[in-house]
C-alpha positions in Angstrom: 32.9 30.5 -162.6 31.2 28.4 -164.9 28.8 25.8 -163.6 30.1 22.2 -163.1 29.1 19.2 -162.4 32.0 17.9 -160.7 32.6 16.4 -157.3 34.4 19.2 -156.6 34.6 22.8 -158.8 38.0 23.7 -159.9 40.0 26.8 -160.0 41.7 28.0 -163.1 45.2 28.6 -163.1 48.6 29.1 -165.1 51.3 27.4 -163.1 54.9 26.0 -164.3 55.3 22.5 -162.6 57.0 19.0 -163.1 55.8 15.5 -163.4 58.8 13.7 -164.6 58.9 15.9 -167.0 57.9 19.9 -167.7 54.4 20.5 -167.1 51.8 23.2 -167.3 49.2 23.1 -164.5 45.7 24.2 -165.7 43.1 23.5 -163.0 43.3 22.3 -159.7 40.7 21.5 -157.0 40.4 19.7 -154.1 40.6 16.7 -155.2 42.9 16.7 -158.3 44.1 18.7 -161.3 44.4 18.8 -165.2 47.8 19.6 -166.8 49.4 19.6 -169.9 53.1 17.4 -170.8 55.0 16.4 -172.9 54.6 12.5 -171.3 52.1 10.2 -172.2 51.0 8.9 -168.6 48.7 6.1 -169.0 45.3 5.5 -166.8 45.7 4.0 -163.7 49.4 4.9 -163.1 50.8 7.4 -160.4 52.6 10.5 -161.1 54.7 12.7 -158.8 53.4 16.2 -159.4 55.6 19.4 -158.1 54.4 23.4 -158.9 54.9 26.8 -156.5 52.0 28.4 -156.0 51.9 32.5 -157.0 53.9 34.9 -154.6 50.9 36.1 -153.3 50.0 32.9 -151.8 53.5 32.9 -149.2 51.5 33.9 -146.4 49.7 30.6 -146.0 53.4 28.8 -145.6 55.7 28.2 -143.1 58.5 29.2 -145.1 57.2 32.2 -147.4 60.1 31.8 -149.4 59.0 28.0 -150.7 55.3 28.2 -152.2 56.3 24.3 -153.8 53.3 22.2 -153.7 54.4 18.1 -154.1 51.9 15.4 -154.4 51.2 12.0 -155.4 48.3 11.9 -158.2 46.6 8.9 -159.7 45.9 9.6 -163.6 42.3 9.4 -164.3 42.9 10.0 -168.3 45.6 11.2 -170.6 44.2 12.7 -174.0 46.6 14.1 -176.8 45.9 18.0 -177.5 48.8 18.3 -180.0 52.1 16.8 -181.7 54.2 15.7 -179.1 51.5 17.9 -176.1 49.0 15.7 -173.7 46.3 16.8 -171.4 46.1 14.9 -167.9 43.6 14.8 -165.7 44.5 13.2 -162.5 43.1 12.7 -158.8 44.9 13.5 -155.9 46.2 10.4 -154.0 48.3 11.9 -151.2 49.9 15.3 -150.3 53.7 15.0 -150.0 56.0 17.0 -147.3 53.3 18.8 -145.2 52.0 20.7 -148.3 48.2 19.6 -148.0 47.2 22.8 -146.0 48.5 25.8 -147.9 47.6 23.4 -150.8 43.8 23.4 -149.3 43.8 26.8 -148.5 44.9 28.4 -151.8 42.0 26.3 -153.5 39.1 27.0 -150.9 40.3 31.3 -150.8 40.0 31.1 -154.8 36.4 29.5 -154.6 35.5 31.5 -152.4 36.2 34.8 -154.7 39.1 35.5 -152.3 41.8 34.9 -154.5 45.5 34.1 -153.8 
């Protein structure tokens, strides 16, 4: 992991999601998350955010079967990467539908070099 200096570290991933539109997760931590989309989401505005965590995270659900994350994130700043392609980075601002522990979980186990 490289050294940050960040209220929180993050944790790498690849992970399919939605935020109105498609989206490509590519970090999350504790306290928020950088993705890529197709959507310019301006500063300041919220976002409904929706990805499944990896099949090897079911355990830490109720329902194995449904590894869906939702939350309510707060866009901190929205860059353009490519034609048409934006980069997000975004704070969370509330867990939706009870997902805040496996959620919390699946972030701490990867920091601590415990994976998924």
């Amino acid at each position: 992991m490289v050294e940050q200096k960040r209220r929180n570290p993050r944790v790498e991933v690849k992970l399919a999601g939605t935020c109105s539109v498609a989206c490509d997760i590519q970090d999350i931590s504790l306290s928020g998350l950088k993705f890529t989309t197709t959507l310019e989401l301006k500063p300041g505005a919220f976002a409904d955010v929706v990805f499944g965590l990896p099949e090897s995270a079911s355990h830490l659900f109720r329902d194995p079967s449904d590894r869906t994350i939702r939350m309510k994130v707060h866009v901190k700043w929205c860059q353009p990467i490519a034609a048409g392609l934006f980069a997000v980075g975004a704070e969370v601002f509330m867990m939706l539908d009870g997902t805040e522990e496996p959620f919390y979980a699946y972030v701490l186990r990867a920091l601590e070099g415990r994976g998924e």
